[in-house]
C-alpha positions in Angstrom: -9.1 -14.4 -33.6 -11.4 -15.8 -36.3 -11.6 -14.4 -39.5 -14.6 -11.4 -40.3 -16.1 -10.8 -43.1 -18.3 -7.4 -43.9 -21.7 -8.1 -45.3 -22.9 -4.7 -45.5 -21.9 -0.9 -45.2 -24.9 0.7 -43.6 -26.4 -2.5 -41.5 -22.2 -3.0 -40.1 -23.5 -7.1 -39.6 -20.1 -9.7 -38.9 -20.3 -13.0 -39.6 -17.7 -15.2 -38.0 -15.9 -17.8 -39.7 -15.6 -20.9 -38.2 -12.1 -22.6 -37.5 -9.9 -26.2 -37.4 -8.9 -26.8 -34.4 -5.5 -27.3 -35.5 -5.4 -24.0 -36.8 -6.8 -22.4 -33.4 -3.8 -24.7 -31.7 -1.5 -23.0 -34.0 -2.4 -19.2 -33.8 -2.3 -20.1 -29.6 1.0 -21.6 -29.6 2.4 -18.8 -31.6 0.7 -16.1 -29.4 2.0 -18.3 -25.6 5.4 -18.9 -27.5 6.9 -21.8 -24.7 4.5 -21.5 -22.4 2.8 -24.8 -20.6 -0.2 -24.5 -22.7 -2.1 -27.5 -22.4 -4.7 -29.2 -25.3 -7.5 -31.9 -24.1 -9.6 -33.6 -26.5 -13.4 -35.3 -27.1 -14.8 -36.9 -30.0 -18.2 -37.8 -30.3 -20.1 -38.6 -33.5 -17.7 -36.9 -35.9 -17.5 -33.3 -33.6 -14.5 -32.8 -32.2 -14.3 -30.2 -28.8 -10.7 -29.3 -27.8 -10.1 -27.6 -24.4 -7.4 -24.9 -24.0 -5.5 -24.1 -20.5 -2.4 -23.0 -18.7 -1.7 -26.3 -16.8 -0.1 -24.3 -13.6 -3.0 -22.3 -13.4 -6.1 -24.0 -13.4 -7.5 -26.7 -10.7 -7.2 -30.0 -12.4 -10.2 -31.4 -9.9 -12.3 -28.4 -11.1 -12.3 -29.2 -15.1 -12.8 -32.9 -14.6 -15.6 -32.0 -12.4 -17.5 -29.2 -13.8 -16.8 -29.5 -17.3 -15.2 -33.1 -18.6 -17.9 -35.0 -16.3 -20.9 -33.0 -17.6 -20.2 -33.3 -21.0 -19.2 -36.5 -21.1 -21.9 -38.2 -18.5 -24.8 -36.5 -21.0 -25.3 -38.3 -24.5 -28.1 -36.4 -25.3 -26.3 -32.9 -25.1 -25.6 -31.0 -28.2 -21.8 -30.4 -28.6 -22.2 -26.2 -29.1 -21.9 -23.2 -27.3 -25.8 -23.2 -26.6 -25.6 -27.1 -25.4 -22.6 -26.2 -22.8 -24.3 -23.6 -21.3 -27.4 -25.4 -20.0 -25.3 -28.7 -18.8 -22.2 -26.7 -17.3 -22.7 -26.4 -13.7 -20.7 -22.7 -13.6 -21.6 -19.6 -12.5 -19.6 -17.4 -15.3 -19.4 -18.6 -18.6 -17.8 -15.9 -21.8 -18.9 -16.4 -25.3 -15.7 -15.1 -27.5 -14.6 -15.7 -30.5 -11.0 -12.6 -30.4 -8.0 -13.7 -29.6 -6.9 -11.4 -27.2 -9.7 -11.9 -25.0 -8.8 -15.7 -25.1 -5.2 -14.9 -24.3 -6.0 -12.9 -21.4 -8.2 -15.7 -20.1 -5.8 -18.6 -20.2 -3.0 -16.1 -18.4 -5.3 -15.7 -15.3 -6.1 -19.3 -15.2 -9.5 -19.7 -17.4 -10.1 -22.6 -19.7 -11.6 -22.3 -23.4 -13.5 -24.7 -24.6 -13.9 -24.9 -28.4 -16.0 -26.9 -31.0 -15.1 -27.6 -34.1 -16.8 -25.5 -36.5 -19.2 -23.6 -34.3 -18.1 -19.4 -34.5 -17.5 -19.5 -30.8 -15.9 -20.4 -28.0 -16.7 -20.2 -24.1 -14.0 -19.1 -21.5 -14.7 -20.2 -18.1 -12.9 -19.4 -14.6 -11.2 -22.3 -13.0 -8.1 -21.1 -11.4 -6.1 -21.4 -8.7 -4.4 -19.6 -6.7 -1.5 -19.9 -4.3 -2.5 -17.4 -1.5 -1.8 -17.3 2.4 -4.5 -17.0 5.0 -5.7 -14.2 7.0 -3.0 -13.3 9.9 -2.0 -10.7 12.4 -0.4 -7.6 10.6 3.5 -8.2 10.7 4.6 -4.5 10.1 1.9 -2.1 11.8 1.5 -3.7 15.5 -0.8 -3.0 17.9 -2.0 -3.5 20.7 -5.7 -2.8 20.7 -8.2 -3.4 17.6 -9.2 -6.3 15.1 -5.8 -8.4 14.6 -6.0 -9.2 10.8 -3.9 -7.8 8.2 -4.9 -7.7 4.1 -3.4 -10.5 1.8 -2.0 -11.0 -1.5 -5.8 -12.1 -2.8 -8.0 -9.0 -4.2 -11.2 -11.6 -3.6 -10.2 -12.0 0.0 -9.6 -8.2 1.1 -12.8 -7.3 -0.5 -14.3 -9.5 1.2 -12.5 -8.4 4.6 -13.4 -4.9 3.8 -17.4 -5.8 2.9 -17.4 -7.5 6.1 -15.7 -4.3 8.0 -17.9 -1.9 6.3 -21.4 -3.4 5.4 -22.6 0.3 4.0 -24.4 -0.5 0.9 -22.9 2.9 -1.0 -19.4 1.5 -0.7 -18.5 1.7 -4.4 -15.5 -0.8 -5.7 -14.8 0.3 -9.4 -12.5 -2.4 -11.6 -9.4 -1.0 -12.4 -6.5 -2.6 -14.3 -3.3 -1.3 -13.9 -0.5 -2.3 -16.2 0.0 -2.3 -20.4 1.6 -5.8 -20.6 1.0 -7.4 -17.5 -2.9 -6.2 -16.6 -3.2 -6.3 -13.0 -6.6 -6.4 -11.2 -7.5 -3.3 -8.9 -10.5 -1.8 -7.4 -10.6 2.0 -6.5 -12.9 1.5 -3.5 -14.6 5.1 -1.7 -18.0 5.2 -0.1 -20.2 7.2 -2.0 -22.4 10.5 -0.9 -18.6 10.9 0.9 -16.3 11.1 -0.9 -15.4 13.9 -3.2 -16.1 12.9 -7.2 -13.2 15.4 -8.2 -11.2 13.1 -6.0 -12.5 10.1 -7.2 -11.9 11.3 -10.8 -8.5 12.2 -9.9 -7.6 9.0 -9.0 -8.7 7.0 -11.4 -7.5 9.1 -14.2 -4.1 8.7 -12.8 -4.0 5.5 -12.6 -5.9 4.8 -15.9 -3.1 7.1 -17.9 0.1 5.1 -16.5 2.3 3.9 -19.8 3.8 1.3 -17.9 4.5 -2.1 -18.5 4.3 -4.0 -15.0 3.2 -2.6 -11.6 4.9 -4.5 -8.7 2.0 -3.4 -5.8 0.5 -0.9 -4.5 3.6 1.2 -2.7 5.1 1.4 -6.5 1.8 2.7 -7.7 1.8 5.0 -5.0 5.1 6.4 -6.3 4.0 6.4 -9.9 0.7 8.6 -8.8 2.1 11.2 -6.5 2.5 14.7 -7.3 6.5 14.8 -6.6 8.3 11.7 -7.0 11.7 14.1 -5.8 10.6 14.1 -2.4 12.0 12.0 0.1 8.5 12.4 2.2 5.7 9.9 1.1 2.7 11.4 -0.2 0.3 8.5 -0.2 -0.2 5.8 2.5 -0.4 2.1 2.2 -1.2 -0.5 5.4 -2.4 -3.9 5.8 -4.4 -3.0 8.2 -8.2 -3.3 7.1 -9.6 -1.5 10.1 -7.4 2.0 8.9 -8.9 2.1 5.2 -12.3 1.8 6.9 -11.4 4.8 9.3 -10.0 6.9 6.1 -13.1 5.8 3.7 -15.2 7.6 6.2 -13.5 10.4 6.6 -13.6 10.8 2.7 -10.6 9.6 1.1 -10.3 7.3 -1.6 -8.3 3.7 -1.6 -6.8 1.2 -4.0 -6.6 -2.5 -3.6 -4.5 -4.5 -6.1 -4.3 -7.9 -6.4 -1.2 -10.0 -5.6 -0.8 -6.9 -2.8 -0.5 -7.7 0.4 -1.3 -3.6 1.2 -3.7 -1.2 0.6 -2.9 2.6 -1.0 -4.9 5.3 0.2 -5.2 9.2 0.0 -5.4 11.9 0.1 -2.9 12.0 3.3 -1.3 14.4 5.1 2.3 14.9 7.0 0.6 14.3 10.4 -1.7 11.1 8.9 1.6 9.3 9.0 1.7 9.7 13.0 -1.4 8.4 13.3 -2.4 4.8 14.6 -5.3 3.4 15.0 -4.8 2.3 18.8 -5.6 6.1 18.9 -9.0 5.7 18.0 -9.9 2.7 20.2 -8.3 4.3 23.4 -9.7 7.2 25.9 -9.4 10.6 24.1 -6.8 12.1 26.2 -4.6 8.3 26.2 -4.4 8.7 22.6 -3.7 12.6 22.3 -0.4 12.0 24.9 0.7 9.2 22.4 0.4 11.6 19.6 2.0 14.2 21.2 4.7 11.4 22.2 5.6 10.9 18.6 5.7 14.2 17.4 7.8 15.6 19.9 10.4 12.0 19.3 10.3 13.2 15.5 11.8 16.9 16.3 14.3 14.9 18.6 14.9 12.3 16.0 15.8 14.9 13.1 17.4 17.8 15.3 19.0 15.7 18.7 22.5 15.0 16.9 22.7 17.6 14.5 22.4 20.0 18.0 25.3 18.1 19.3 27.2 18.6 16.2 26.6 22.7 16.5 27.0 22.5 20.0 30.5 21.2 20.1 31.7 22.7 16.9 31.2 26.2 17.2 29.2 26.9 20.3 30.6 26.1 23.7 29.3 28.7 25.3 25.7 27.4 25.8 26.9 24.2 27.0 26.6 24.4 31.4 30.1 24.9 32.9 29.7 21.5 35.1 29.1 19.7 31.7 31.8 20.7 30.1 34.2 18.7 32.2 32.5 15.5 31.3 32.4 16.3 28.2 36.2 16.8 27.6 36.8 13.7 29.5 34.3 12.1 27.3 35.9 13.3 23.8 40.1 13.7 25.2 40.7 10.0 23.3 38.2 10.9 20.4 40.3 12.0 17.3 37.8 12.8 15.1 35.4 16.3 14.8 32.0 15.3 15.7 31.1 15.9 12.8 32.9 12.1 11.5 32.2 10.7 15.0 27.9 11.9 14.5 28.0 9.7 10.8 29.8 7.0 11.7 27.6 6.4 14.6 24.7 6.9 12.4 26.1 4.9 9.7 26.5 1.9 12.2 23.2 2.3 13.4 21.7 2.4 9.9 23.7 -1.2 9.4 22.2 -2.6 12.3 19.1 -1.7 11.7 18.7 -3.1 8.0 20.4 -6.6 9.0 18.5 -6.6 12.2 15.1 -6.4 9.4 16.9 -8.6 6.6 17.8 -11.8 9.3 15.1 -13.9 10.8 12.8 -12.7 13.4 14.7 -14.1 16.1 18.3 -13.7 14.5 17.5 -10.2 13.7 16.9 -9.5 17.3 19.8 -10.6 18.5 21.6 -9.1 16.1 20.5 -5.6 17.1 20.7 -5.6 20.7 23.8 -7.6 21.4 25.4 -5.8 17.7 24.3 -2.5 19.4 25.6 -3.0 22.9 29.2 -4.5 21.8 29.7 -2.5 19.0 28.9 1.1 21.0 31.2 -0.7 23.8 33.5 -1.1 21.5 33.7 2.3 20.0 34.0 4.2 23.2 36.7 2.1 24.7 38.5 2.0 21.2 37.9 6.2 21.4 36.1 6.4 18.3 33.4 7.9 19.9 32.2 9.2 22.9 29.3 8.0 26.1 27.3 10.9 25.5 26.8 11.2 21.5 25.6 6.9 22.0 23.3 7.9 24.5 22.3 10.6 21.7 22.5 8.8 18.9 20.3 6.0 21.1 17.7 8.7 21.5 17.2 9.5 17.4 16.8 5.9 16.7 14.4 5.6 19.3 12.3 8.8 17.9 12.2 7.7 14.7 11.0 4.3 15.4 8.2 5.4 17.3 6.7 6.4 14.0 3.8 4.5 12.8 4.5 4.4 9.3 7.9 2.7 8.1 7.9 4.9 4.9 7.8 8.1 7.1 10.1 7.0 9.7 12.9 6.4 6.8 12.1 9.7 5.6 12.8 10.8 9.0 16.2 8.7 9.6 17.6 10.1 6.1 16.8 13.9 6.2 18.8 13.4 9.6 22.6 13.0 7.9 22.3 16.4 5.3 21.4 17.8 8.7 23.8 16.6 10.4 26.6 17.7 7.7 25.4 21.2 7.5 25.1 21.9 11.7 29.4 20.7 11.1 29.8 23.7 8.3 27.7 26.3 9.8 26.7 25.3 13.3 23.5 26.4 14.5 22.8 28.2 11.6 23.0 25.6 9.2 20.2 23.6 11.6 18.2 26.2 10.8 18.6 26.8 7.5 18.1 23.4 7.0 14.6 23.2 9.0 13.5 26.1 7.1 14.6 24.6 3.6 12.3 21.2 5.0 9.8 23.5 6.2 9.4 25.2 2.7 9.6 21.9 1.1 6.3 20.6 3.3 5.0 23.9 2.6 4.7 23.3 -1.3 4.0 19.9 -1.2 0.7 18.3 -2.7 -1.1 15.2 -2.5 -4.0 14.4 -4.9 -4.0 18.2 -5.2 -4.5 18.8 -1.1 -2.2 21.1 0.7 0.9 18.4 2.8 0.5 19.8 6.2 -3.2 20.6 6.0 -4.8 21.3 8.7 -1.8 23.4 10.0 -1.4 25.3 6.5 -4.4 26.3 5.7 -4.6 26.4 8.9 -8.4 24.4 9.6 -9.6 24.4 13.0 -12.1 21.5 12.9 -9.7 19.1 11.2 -7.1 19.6 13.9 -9.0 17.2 16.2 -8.5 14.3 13.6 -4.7 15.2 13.0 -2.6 17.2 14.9 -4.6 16.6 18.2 -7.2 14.2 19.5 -10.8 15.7 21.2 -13.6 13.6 22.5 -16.0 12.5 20.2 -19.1 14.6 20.7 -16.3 17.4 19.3 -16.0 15.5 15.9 -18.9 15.8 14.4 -18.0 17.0 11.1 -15.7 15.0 8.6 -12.3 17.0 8.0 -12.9 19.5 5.1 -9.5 18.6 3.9 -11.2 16.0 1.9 -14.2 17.8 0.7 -16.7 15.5 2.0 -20.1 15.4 0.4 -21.9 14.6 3.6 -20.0 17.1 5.9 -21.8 15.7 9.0 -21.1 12.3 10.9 -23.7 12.6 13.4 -25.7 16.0 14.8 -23.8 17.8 17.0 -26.7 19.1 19.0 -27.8 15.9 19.8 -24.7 14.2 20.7 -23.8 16.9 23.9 -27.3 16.3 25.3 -27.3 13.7 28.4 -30.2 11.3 28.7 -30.8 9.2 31.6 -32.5 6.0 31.8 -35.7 6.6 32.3 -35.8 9.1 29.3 
């Protein structure tokens, strides 16, 4: 900001220049262009002192409190950087003199304070913040565990997650993420756990974004991820506090951003996104028919109508004889192939479904059971359809709902249609070609460098207790070596399956 001037080659001493406060008004205004930047001014004994802000984001109370009173309310203070810092009653006070740094102060709500003629300034925090309170997570229910849910405040999910995980090697690096707009982030892992590779992965990937503005965490997800092609998400985000403390300590690394309401978190796997973490609070065997629940709904969800598709197109013949009378009955006022009548259907219940989560909570409701019950109604009696591709079509949308994660259940819902299209070209054939084409896919895919559908392929016996099925936990006493934990152990195994009574 100030002007510099080189004294000597080989000592490299700078001198700073003092400054008018007119002409550090001037070089602000230009920079802020029409912003609502704000000048306040003293005069005592000749010295003038100018303070700088952003008037929508500082607390008014706070500068005439900690900083107008105490300057003003003590005579004897010398007007200078040195003076301010012993009268100020703040915790953080930056000495600067460049303009950038001053710039980037006033944007997140600091105030510069400035004395005629001295070579340099103090920036001090006083901001504030429009933020919501802690509340119950709105898009990952459930019914057992804590019931609070991350915020758009960095401050205040650290805070939740120090409170969650008092472990004194939990590491929270500063991050910033964005070229024009520099947002605040921590890359938070628990260290002596985590892998460093990992760590380093991260944080290189984030650090070498060229981009001017990141939205939140789910966009830096997609900015990160090894295939940005795939319809399948590669890295997780939740506002649920209690699921980044569960994935910390199983080794993986997570983001928090401010002015997220979410928190991004990987390495993760196809079958992390089936996961809840009601499965960790209940019994063992409760938890592993839930899991079990969901997979099976997935491979109903995805092949269900495309089978009915095949079926009636090209093969009749595995359809039982006593069925086959309903189902002419069912389709002799249908004019359509099934192939039309399966998208439609979809299509419709694709609309209902995104106004049903557009509308209010209670409108939206509504909307999708009584929009669901007329409009299938509707469609049979009107023989655009038939009774047993709704009660189908019903079943998908169930299985797909039933998946934790809203990003994977999309996934689900819109690999369904090119299904769906192919089982009406080549029939059962096609359903398979397309399963193996998905299959493939999952096969190749990476994230953070770790195999998709680990522990399945390579195929990990250990790990499968933490995905793909759930054991009791006296089983679980290594950390999945997916992850490449440091500290492979989470308790001694030998110990654990020994029984002690009371008296022992």
């Amino acid at each position: 900001m100030f002007k510099w001037k080189k004294e000597s080659k080989s000592q490299e001493v700078f001198k700073a220049h003092s400054l008018y406060i007119d002409e550090l008004k001037e070089q602000l205004k230009n920079e802020l262009l029409y912003s609502d930047i704000t000048f306040r001014h003293l005069k005592k004994n000749g010295n003038r002192i100018v303070f700088c802000f952003l008037e929508s984001l500082i607390d008014k109370s706070s500068l005439d409190e900690f900083i107008l009173a105490p300057i003003q309310n003590n005579e004897k203070i010398e007007w200078s950087v040195q003076g301010f810092t012993q009268v100020l009653p703040l915790s953080v006070l930056t000495v600067t003199n460049q303009l950038s740094e001053i710039i980037s102060g006033l944007i997140e709500g600091n105030v510069y304070i400035y004395v005629e003629g001295d070579p340099y300034g103090l920036l001090t925090n006083l901001s504030k913040t429009v933020e919501r309170g802690v509340e119950k997570p709105e898009t990952e229910s459930n019914v057992y565990g804590p019931k609070i849910s991350f915020t758009e405040s960095l401050v205040s999910n650290m805070n939740i997650l120090r409170n969650n995980l008092k472990d004194p090697n939990l590491c929270m690096q500063d991050l910033v993420v964005g070229k024009r707009v520099k947002t605040k982030a921590k890359l938070v892992y628990i260290q002596g756990i985590a892998d460093e590779e990992l760590v380093t992965t991260f944080k290189q990937r984030i650090s070498e974004l060229e981009i001017d503005y990141v939205p939140g965490n789910t966009v830096l997800g997609h900015l990160i991820e090894n295939n940005s092609w795939s319809v399948f998400p590669q890295l997780m985000t939740t506002e649920l506090p209690d699921r980044i403390s569960i994935a910390l300590y199983r080794g993986k690394v997570a983001v928090l951003m401010d002015r997220s309401p979410d928190c991004l978190y990987g390495p993760t796997t196809f079958f992390s996104y089936f996961e809840s973490t009601e499965d960790v609070y209940m019994r063992w065997n409760m938890g592993l028919f839930l899991r079990v629940l969901r997979l099976t709904a997935l491979f109903l969800s995805v092949l269900l109508t495309p089978a009915y598709v095949a079926v009636l197109t090209y093969h009749y013949e595995v359809i039982p004889s006593p069925m086959l009378v309903t189902l002419g009955e069912s389709r002799s006022k249908v004019p359509f192939p099934p192939v039309f009548e399966t998208l439609l259907l979809e299509f419709v219940i694709e609309l209902l479904r995104e106004a049903g989560a557009r509308l209010p909570t209670k409108v939206g409701q509504t909307i999708g059971i009584v929009g669901g019950i007329v409009i299938g109604q509707a469609a049979v009696q009107a023989g655009f359809t038939s009774n047993i591709l709704i009660i189908m079509i019903a079943l998908s949308a169930l299985g797909s709902f039933t998946t934790p994660s809203y990003l994977m259940g999309t996934a689900i819902r819109m690999i369904r249609f090119p299904i769906i299209i192919i089982a009406g070209i080549w029939g059962g054939i096609g359903i398979m070609v397309a399963f193996c084409f998905f299959i493939i896919h999952l096969l190749r895919l990476e994230t953070l460098g770790k195999p998709y559908l680990s522990p399945v392929y390579p195929l990990q016996w250990r790990d499968l207790g933490y995905s793909f099925f759930l054991v009791p936990y006296q089983y679980l006493a290594k950390r999945p070596q997916t992850n490449k934990p440091v500290d492979k152990e989470r308790f001694s195994e030998k110990k654990a399956k020994l029984k002690k009574d009371i008296d022992e």
